[in-house]
N, C-alpha and C positions, 0 to 999 in steps of 0.2 A: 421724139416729143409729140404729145397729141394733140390734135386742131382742135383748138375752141370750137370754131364752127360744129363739126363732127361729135362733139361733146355735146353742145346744145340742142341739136339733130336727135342723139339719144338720149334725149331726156338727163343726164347726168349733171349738166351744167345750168346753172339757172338763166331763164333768160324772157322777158315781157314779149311773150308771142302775139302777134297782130295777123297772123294767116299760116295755116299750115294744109297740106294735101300730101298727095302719096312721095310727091317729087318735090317740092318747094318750101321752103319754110321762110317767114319773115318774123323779124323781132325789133323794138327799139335799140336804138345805139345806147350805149352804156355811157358814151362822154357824145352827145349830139350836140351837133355844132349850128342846130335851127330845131326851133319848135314841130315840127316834124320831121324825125331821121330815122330812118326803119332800115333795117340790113336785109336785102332778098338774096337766099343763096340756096344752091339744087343741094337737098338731101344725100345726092352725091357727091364726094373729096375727088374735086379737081383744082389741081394747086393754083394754077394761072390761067389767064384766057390762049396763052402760050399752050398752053397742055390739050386744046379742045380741039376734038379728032368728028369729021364728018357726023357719025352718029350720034353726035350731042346735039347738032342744029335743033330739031322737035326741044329738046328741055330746054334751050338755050333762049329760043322760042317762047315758051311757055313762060319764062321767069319775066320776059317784056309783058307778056300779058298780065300775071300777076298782078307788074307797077300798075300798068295800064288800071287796074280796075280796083287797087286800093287806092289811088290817084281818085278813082269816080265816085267812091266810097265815102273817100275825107272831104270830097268836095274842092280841090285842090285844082282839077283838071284847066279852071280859069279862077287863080288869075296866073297858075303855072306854076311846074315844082322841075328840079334839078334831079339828075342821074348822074350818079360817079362810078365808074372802074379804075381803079388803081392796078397796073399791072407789075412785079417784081418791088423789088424793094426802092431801087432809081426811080418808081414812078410811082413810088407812095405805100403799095401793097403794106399792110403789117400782119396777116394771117394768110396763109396758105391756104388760102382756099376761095374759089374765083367768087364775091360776092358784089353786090348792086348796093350803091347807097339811093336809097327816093328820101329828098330833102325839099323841105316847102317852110315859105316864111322870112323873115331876114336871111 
């Protein structure tokens, strides 16, 4: 079956981009659950935070950064916004593929 994620990554799948680079891409959530929900996830398919092997730290890295400075962006930085990872299906995950929620607002 193929990852949405992965699909939207290549341009195939439609999706409201808010930041893209060589490694990272972020988009609105489709069903958001706060006036700002944005999905940050690495242009590379790695299924869970379970799958991430030493030489992912630098991207892993990066994707904090990313929030960090759409966070600075929206202005959000005070009065404060939310990060989620959902890992496996027991802990919420519904894509395979390890992604960030940045949620601000109710």
């Amino acid at each position: 079956m193929a990852c949405i994620f992965c699909e939207i990554v290549a341009k195939r799948a439609p999706a409201t981009l808010v930041y893209e680079d060589d490694e990272i891409l972020a988009f609105r959530d489709i069903q958001p659950q706060a006036p700002i929900h944005v999905l940050v996830v690495p242009k590379l398919h790695i299924a869970t935070v379970n799958d991430l092997e030493e030489a992912h730290i630098p991207l892993m890295g990066k994707l904090f950064m990313v929030v960090k400075n759409l966070a600075a962006q929206w202005h959000i930085v005070e009065p404060g916004y939310r990060l989620r990872v959902h890992v496996g299906r027991g802990g919420g995950q519904v894509v395979d593929h390890i992604h960030m929620h940045l949620l601000s607002g109710r």
